[in-house]
Structure formats: C-alpha cells, structure tokens
mmCIF file of the protein (N, C-alpha, C, O) and its ligand, coordinates in Angstrom:
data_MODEL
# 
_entry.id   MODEL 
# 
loop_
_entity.id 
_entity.type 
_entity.pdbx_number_of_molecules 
1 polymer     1 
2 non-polymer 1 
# 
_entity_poly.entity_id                      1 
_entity_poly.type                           'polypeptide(L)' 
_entity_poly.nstd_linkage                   no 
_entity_poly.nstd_monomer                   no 
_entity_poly.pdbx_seq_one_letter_code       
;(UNK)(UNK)(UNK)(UNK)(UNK)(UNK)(UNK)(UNK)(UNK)(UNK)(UNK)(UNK)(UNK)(UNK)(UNK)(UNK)
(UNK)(UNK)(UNK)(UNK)(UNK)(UNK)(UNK)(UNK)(UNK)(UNK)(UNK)(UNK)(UNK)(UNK)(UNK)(UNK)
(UNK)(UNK)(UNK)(UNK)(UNK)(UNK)(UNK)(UNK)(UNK)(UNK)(UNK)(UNK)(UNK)(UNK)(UNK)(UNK)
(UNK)(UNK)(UNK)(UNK)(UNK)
;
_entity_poly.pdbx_seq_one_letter_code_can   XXXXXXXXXXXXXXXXXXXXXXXXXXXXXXXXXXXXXXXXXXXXXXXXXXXXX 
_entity_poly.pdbx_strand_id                 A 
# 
loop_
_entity_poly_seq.entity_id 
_entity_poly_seq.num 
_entity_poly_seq.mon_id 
_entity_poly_seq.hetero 
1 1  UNK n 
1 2  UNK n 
1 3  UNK n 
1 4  UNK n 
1 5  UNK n 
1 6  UNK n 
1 7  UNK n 
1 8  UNK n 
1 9  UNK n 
1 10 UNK n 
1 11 UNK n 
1 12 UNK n 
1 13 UNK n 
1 14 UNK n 
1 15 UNK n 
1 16 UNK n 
1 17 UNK n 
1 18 UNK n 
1 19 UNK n 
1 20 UNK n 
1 21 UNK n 
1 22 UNK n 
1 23 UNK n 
1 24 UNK n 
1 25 UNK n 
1 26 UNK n 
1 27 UNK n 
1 28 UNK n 
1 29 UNK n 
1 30 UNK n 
1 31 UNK n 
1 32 UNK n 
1 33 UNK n 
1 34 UNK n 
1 35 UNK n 
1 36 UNK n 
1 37 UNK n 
1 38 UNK n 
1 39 UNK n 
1 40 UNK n 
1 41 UNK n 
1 42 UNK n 
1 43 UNK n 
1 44 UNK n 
1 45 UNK n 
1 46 UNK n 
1 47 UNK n 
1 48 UNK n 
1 49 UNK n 
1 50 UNK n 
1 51 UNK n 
1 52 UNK n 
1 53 UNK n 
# 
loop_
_struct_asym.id 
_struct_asym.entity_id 
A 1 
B 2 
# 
loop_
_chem_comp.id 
_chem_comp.type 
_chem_comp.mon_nstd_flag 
UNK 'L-peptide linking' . 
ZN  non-polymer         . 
# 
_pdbx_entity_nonpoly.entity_id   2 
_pdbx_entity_nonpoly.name        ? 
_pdbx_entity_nonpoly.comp_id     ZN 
# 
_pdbx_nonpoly_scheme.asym_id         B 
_pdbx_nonpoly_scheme.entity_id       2 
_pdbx_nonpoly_scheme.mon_id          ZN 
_pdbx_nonpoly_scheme.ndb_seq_num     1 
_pdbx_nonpoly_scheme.pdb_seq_num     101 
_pdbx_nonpoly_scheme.auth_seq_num    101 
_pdbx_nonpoly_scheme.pdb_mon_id      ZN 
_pdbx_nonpoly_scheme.auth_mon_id     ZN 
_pdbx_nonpoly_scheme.pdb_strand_id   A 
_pdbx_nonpoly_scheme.pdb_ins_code    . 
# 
loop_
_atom_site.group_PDB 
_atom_site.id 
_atom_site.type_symbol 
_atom_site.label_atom_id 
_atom_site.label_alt_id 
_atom_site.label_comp_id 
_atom_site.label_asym_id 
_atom_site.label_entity_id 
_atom_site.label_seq_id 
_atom_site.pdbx_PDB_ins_code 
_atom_site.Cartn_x 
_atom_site.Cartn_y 
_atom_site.Cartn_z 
_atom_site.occupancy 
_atom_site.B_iso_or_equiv 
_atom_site.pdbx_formal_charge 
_atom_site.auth_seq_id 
_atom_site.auth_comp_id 
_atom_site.auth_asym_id 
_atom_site.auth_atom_id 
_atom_site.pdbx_PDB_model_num 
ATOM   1   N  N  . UNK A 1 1  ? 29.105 -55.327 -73.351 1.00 0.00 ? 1   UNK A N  1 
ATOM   2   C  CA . UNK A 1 1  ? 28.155 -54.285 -72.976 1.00 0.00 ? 1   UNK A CA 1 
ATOM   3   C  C  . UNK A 1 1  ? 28.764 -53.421 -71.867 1.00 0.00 ? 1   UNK A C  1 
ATOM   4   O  O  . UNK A 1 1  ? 29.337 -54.041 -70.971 1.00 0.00 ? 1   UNK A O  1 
ATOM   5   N  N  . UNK A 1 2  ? 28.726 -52.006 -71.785 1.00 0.00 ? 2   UNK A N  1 
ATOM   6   C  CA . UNK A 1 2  ? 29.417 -51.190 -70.952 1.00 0.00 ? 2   UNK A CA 1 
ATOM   7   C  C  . UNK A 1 2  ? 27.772 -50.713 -70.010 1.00 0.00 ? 2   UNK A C  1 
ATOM   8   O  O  . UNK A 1 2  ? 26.706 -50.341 -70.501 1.00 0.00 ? 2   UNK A O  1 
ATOM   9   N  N  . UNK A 1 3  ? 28.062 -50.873 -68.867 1.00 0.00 ? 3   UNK A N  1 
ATOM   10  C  CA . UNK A 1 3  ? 26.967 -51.052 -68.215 1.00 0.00 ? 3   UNK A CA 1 
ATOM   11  C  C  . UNK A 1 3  ? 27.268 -50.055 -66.988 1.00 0.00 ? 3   UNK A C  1 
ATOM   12  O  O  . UNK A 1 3  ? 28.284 -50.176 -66.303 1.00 0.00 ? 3   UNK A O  1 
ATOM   13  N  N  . UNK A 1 4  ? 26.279 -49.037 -66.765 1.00 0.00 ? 4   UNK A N  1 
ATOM   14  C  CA . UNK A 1 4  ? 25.863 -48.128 -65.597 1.00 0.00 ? 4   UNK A CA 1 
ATOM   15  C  C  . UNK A 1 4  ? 24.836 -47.978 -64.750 1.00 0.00 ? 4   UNK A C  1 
ATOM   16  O  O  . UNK A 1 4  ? 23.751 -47.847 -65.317 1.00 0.00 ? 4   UNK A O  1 
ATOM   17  N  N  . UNK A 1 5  ? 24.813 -47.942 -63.090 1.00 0.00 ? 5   UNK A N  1 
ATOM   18  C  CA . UNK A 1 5  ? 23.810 -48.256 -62.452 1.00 0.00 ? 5   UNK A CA 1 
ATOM   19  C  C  . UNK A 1 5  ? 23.987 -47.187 -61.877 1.00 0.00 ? 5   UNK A C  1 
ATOM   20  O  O  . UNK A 1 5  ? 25.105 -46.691 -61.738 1.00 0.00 ? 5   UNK A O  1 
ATOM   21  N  N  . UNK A 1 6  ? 22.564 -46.497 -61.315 1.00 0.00 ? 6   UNK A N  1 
ATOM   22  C  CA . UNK A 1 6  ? 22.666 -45.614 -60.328 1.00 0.00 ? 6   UNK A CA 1 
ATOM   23  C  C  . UNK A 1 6  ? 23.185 -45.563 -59.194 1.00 0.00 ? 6   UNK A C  1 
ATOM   24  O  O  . UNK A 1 6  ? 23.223 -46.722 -58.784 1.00 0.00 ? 6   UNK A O  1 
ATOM   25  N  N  . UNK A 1 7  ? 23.519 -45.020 -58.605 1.00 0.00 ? 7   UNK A N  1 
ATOM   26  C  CA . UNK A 1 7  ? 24.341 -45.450 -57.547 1.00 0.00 ? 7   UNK A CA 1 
ATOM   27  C  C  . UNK A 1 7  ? 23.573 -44.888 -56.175 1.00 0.00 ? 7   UNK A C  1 
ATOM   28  O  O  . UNK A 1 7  ? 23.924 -45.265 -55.057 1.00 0.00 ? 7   UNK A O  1 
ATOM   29  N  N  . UNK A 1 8  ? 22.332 -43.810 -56.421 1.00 0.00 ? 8   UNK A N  1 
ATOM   30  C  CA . UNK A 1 8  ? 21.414 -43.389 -55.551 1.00 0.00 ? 8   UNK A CA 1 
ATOM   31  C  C  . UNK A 1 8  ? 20.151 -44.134 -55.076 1.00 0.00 ? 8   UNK A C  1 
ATOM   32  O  O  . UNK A 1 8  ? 19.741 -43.937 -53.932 1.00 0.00 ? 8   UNK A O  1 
ATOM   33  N  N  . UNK A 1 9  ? 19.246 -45.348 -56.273 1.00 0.00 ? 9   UNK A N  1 
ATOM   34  C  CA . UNK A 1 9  ? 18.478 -46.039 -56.004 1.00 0.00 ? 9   UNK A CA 1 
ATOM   35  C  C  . UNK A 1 9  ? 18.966 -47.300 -56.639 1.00 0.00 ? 9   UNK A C  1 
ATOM   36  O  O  . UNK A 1 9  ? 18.040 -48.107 -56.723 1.00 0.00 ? 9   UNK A O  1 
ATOM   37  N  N  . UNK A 1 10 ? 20.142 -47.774 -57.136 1.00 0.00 ? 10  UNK A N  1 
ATOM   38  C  CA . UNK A 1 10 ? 20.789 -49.440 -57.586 1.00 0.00 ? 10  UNK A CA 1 
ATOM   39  C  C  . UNK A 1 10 ? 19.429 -49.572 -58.087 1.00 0.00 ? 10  UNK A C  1 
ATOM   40  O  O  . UNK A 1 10 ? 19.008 -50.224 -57.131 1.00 0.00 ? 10  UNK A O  1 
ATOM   41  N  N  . UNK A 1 11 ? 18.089 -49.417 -59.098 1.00 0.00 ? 11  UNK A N  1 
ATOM   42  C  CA . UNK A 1 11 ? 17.332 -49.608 -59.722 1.00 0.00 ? 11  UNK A CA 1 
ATOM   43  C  C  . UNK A 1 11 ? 17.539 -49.086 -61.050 1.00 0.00 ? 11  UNK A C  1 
ATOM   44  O  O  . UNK A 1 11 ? 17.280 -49.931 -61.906 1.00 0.00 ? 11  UNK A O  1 
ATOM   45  N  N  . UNK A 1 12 ? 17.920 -47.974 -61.507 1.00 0.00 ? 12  UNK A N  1 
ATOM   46  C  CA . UNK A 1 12 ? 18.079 -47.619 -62.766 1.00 0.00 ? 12  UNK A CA 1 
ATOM   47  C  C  . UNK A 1 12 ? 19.464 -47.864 -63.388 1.00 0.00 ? 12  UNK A C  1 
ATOM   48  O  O  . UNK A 1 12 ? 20.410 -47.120 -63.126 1.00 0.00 ? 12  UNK A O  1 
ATOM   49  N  N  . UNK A 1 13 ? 19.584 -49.067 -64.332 1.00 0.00 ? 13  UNK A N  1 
ATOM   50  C  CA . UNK A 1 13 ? 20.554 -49.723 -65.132 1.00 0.00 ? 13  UNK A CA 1 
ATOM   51  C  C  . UNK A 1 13 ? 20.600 -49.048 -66.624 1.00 0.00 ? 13  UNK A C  1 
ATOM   52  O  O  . UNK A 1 13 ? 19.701 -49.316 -67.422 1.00 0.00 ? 13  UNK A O  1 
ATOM   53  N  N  . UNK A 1 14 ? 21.611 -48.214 -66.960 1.00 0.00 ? 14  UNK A N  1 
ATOM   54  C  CA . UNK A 1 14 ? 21.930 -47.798 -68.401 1.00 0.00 ? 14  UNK A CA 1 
ATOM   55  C  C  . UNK A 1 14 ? 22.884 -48.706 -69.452 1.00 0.00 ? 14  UNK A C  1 
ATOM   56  O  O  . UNK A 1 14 ? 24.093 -48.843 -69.265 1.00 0.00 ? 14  UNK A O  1 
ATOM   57  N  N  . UNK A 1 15 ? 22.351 -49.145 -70.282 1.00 0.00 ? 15  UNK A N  1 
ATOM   58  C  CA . UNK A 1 15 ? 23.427 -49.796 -71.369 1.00 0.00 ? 15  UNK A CA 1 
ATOM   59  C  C  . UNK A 1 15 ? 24.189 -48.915 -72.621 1.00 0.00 ? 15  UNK A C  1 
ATOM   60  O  O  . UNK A 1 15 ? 23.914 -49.017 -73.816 1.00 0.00 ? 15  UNK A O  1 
ATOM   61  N  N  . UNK A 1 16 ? 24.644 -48.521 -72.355 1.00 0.00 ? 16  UNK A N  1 
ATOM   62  C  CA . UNK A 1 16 ? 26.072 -47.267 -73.793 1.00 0.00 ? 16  UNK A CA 1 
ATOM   63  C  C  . UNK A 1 16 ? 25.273 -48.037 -74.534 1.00 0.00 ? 16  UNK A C  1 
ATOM   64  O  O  . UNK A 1 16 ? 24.316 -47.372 -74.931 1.00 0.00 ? 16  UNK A O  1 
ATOM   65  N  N  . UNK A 1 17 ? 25.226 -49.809 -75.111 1.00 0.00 ? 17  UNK A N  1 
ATOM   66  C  CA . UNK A 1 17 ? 25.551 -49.699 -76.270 1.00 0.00 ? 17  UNK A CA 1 
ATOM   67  C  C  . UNK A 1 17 ? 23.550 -49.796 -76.947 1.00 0.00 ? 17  UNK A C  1 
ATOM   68  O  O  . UNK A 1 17 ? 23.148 -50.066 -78.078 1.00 0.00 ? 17  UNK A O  1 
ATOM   69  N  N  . UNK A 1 18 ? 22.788 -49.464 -75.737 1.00 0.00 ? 18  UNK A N  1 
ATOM   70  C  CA . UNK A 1 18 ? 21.658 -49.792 -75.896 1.00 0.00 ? 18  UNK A CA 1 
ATOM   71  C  C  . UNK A 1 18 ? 21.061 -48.339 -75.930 1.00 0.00 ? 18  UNK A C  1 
ATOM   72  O  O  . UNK A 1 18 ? 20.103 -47.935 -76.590 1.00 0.00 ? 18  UNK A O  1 
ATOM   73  N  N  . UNK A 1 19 ? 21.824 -47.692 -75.100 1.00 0.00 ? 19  UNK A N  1 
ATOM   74  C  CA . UNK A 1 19 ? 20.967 -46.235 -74.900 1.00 0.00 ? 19  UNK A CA 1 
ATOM   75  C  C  . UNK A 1 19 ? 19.597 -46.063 -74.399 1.00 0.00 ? 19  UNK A C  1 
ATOM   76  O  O  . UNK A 1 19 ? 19.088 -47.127 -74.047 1.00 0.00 ? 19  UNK A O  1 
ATOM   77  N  N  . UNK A 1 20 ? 18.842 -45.000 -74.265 1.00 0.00 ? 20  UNK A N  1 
ATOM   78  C  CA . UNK A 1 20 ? 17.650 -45.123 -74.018 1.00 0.00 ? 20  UNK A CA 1 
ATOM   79  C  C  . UNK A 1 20 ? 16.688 -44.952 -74.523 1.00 0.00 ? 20  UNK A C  1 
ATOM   80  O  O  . UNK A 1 20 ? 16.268 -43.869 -74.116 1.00 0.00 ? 20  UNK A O  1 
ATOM   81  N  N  . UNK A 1 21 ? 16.000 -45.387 -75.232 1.00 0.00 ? 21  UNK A N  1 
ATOM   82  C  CA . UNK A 1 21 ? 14.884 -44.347 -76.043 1.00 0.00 ? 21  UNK A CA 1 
ATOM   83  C  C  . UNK A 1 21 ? 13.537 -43.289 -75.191 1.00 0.00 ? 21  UNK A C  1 
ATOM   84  O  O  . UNK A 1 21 ? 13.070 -42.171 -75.410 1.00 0.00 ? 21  UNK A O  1 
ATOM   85  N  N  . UNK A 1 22 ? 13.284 -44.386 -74.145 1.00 0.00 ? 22  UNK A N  1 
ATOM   86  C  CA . UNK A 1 22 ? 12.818 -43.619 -73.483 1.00 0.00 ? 22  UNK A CA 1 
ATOM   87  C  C  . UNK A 1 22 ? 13.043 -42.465 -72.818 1.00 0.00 ? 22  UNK A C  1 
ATOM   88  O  O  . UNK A 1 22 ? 12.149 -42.079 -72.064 1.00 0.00 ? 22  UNK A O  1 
ATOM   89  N  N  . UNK A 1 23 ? 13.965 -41.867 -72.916 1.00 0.00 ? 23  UNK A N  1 
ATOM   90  C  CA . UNK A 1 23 ? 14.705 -40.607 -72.397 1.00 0.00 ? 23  UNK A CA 1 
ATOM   91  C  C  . UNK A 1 23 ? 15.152 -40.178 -73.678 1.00 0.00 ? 23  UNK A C  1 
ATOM   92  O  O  . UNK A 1 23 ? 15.770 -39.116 -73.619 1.00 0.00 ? 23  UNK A O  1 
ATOM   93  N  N  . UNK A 1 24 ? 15.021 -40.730 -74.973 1.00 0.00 ? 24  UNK A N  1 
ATOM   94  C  CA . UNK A 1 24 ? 15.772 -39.713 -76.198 1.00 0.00 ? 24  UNK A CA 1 
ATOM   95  C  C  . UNK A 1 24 ? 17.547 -39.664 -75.953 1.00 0.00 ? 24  UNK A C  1 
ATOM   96  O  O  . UNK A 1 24 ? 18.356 -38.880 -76.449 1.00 0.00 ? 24  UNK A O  1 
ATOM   97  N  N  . UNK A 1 25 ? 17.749 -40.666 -75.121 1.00 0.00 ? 25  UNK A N  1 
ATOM   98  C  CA . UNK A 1 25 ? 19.108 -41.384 -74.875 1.00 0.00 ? 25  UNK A CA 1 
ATOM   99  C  C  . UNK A 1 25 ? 19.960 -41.984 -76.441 1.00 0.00 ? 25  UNK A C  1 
ATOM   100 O  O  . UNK A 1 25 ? 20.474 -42.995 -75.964 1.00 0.00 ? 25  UNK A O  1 
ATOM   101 N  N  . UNK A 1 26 ? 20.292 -41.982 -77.571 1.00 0.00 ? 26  UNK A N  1 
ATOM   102 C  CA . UNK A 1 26 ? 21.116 -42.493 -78.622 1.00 0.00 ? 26  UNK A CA 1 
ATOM   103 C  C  . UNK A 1 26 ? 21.785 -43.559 -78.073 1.00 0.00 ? 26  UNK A C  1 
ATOM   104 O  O  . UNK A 1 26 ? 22.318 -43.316 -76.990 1.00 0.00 ? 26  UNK A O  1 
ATOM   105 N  N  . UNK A 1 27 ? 21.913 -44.684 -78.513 1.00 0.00 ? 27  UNK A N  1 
ATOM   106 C  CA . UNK A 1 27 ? 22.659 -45.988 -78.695 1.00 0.00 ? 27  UNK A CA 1 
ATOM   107 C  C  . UNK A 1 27 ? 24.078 -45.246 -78.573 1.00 0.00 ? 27  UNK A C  1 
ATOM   108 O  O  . UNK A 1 27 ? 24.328 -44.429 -79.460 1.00 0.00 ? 27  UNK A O  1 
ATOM   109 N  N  . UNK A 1 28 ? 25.174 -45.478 -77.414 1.00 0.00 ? 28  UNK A N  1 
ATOM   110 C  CA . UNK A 1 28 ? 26.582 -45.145 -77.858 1.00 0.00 ? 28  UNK A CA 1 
ATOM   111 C  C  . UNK A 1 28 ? 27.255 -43.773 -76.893 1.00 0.00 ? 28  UNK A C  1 
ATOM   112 O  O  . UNK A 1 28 ? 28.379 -43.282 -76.789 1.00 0.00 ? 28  UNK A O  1 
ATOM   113 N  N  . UNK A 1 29 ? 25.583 -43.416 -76.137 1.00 0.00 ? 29  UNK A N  1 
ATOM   114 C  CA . UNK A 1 29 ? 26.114 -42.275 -75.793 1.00 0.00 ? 29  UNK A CA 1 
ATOM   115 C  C  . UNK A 1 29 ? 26.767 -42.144 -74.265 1.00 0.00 ? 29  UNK A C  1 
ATOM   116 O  O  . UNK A 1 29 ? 26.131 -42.810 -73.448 1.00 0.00 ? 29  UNK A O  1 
ATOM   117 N  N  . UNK A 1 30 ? 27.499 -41.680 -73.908 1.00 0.00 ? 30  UNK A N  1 
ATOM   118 C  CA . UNK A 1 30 ? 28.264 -42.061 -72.246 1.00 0.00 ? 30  UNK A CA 1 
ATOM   119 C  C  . UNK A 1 30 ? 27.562 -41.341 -71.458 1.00 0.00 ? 30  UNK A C  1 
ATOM   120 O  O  . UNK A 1 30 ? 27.056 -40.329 -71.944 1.00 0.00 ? 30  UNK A O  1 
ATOM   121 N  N  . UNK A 1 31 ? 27.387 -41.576 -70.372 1.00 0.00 ? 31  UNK A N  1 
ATOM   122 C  CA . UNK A 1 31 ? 26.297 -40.603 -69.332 1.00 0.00 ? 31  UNK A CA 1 
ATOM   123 C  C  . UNK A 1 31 ? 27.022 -39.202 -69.104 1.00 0.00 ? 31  UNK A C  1 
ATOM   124 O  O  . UNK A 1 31 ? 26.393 -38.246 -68.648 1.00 0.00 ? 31  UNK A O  1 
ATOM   125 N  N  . UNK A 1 32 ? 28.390 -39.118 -69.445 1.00 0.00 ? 32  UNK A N  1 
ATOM   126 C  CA . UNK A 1 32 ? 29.238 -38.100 -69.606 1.00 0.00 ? 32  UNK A CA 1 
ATOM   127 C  C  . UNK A 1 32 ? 28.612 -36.909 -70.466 1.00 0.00 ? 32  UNK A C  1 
ATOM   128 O  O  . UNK A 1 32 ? 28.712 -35.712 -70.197 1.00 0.00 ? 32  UNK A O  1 
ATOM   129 N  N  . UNK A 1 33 ? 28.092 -37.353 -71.317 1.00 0.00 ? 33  UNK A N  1 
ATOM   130 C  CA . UNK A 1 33 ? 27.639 -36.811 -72.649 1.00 0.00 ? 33  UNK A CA 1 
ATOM   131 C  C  . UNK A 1 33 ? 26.082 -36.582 -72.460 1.00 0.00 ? 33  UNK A C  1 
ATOM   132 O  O  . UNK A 1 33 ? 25.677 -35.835 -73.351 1.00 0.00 ? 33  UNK A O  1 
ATOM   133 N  N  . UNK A 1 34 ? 24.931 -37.035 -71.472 1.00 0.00 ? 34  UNK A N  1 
ATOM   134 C  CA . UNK A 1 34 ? 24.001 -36.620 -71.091 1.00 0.00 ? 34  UNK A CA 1 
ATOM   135 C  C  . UNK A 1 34 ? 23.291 -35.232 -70.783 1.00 0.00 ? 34  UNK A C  1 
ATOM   136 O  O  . UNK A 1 34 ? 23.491 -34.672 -69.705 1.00 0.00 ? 34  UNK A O  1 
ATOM   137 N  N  . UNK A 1 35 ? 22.598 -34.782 -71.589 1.00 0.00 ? 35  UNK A N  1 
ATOM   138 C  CA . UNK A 1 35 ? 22.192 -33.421 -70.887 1.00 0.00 ? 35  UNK A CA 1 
ATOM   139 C  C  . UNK A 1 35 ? 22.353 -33.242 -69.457 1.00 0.00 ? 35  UNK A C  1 
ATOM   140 O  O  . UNK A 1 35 ? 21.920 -34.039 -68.625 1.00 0.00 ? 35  UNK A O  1 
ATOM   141 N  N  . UNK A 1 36 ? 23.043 -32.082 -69.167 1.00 0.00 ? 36  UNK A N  1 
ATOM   142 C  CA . UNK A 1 36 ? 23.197 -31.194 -67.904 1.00 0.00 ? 36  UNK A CA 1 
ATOM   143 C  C  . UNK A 1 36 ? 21.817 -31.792 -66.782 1.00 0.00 ? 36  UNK A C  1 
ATOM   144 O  O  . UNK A 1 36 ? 21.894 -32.162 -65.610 1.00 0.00 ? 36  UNK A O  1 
ATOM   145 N  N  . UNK A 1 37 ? 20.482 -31.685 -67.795 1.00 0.00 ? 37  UNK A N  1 
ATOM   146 C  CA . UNK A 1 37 ? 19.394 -31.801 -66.841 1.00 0.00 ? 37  UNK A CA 1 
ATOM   147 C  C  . UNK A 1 37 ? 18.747 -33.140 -67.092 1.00 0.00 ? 37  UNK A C  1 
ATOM   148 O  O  . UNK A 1 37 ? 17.563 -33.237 -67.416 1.00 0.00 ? 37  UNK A O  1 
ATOM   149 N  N  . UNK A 1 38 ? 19.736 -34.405 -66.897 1.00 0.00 ? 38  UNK A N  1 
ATOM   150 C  CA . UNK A 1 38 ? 19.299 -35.566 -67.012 1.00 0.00 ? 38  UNK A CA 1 
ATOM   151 C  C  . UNK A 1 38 ? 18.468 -35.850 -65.448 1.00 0.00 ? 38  UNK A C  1 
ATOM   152 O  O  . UNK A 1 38 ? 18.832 -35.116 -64.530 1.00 0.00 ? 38  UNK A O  1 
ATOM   153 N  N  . UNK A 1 39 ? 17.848 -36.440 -65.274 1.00 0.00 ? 39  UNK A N  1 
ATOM   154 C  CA . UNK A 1 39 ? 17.484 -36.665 -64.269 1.00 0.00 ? 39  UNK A CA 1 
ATOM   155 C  C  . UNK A 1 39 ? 17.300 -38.155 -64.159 1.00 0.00 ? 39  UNK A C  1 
ATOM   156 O  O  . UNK A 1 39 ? 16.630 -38.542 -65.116 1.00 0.00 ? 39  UNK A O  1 
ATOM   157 N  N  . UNK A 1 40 ? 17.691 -39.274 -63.238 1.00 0.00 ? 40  UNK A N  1 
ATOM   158 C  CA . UNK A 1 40 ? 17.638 -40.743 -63.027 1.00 0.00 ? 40  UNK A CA 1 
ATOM   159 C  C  . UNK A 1 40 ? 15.960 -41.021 -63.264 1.00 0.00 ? 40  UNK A C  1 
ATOM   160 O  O  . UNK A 1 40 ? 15.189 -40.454 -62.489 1.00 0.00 ? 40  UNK A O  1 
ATOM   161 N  N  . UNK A 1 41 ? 15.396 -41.918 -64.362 1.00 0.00 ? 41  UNK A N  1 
ATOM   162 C  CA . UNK A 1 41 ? 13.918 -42.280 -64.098 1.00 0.00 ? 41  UNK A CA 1 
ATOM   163 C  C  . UNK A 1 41 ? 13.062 -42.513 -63.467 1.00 0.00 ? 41  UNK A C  1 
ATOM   164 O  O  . UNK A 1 41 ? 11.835 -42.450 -63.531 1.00 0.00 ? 41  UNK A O  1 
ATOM   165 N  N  . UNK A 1 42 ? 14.467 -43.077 -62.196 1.00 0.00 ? 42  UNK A N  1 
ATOM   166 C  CA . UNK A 1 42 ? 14.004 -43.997 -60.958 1.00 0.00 ? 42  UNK A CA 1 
ATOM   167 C  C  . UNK A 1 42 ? 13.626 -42.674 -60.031 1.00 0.00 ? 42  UNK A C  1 
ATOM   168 O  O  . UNK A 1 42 ? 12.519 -42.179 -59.820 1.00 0.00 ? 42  UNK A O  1 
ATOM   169 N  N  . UNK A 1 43 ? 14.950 -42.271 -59.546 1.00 0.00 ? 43  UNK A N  1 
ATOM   170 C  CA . UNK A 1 43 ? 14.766 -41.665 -58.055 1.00 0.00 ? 43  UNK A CA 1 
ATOM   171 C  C  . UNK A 1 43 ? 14.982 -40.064 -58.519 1.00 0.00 ? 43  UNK A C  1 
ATOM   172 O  O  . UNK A 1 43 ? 15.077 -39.116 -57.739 1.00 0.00 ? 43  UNK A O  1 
ATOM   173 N  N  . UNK A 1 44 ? 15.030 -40.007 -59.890 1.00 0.00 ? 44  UNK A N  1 
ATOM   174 C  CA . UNK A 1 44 ? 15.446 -37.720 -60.158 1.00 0.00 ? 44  UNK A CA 1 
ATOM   175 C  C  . UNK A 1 44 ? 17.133 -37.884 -59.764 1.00 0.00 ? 44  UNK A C  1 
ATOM   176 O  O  . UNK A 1 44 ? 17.652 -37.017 -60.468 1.00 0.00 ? 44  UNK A O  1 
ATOM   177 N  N  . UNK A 1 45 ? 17.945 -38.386 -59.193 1.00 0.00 ? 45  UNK A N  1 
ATOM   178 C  CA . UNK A 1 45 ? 19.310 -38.142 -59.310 1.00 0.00 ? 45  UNK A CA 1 
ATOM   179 C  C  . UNK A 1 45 ? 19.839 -37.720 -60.422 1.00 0.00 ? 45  UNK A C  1 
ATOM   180 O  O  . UNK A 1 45 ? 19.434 -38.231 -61.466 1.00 0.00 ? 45  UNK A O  1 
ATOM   181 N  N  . UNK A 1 46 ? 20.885 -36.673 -60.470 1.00 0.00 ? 46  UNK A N  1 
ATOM   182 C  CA . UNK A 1 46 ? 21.359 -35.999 -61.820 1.00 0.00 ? 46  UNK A CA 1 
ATOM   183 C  C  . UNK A 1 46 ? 22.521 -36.998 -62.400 1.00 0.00 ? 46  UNK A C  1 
ATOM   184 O  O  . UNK A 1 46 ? 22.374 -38.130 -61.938 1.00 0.00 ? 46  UNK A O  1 
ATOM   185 N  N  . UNK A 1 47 ? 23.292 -36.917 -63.014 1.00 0.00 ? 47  UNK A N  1 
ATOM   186 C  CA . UNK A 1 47 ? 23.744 -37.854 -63.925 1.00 0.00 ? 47  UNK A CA 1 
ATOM   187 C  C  . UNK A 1 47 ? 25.199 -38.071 -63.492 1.00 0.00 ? 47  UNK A C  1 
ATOM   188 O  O  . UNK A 1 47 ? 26.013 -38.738 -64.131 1.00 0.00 ? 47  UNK A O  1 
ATOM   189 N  N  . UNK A 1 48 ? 25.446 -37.411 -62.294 1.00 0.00 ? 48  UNK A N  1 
ATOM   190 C  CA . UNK A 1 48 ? 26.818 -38.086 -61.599 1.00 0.00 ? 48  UNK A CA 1 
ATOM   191 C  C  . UNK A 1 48 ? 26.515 -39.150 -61.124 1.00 0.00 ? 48  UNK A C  1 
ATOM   192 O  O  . UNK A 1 48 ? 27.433 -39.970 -61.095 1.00 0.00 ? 48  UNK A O  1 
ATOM   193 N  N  . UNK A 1 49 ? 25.478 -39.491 -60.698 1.00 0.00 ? 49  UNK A N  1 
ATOM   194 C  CA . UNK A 1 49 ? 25.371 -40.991 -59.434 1.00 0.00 ? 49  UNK A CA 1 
ATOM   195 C  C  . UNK A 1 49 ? 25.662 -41.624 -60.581 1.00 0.00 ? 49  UNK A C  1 
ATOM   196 O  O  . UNK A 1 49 ? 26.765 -42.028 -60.210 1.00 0.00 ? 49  UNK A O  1 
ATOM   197 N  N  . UNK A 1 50 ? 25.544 -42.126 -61.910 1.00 0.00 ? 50  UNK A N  1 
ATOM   198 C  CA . UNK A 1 50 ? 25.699 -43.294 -62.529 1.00 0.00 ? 50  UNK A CA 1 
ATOM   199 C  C  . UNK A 1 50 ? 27.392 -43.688 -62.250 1.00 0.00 ? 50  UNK A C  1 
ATOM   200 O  O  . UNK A 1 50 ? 28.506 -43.163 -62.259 1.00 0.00 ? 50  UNK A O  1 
ATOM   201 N  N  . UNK A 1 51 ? 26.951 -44.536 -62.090 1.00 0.00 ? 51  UNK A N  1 
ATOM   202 C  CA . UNK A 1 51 ? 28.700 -45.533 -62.123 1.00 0.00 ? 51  UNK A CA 1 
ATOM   203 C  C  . UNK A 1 51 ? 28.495 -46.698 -62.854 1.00 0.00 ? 51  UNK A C  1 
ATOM   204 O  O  . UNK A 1 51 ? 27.524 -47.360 -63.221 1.00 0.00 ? 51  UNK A O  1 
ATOM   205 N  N  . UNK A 1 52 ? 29.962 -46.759 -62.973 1.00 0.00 ? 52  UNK A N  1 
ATOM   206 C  CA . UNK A 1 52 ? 30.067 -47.939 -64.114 1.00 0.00 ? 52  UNK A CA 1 
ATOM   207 C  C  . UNK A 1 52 ? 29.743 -49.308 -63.271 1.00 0.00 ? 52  UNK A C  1 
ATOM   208 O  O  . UNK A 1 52 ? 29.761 -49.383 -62.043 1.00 0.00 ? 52  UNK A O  1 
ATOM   209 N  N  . UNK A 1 53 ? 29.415 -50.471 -64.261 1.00 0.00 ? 53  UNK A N  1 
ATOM   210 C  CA . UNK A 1 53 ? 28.568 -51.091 -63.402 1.00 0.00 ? 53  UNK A CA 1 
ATOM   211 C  C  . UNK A 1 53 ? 29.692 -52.639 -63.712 1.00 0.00 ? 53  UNK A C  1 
ATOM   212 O  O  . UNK A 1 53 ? 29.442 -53.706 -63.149 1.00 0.00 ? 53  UNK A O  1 
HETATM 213 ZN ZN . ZN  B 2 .  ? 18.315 -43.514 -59.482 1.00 0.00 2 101 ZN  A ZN 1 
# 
C-alpha cells in the first residue's frame, strides 16, 4: 500500500491504491494527479502537504 499523510494536521491518511470516494478520488490516483483545488478533508490544506507516508 503506498500511503500519504498530511503533513499540516497528521489526521488525513490517503491510500493510491484505495483512493477516495469520498472526494471522487479513483483507486490508483497519486496526489500529484489531484485537482489543482483539492483541499485536505481534515484541515483545507491544498495538495502539497501530502507526503508520502
Ligand atoms: Zn490536513
């Protein structure tokens, strides 16, 4: 599992191979590849804070 955590509130955990549905996230997709206007669920951080986890 390729695993990403926010790095602004360490509460919001992304899984690549799980994706999100709740965000309309696809199974597979890299936070790289996230809309421009992703925003973290947790805290609104845009989609640089994720780091690999
Ligand atoms: Zn966050």
């Amino acid at each position: 599992m390729t695993k990403y955590v926010c790095d602004v509130c360490n509460a919001y955990e992304y899984i690549v191979e799980k994706g999100d549905p709740d965000l309309n996230i696809p199974a597979g997709t890299l936070p790289a590849d996230f809309p421009d206007d992703w925003e973290c669920p947790v805290c609104g951080a845009d989609k640089s804070h994720l780091q690999k986890a």
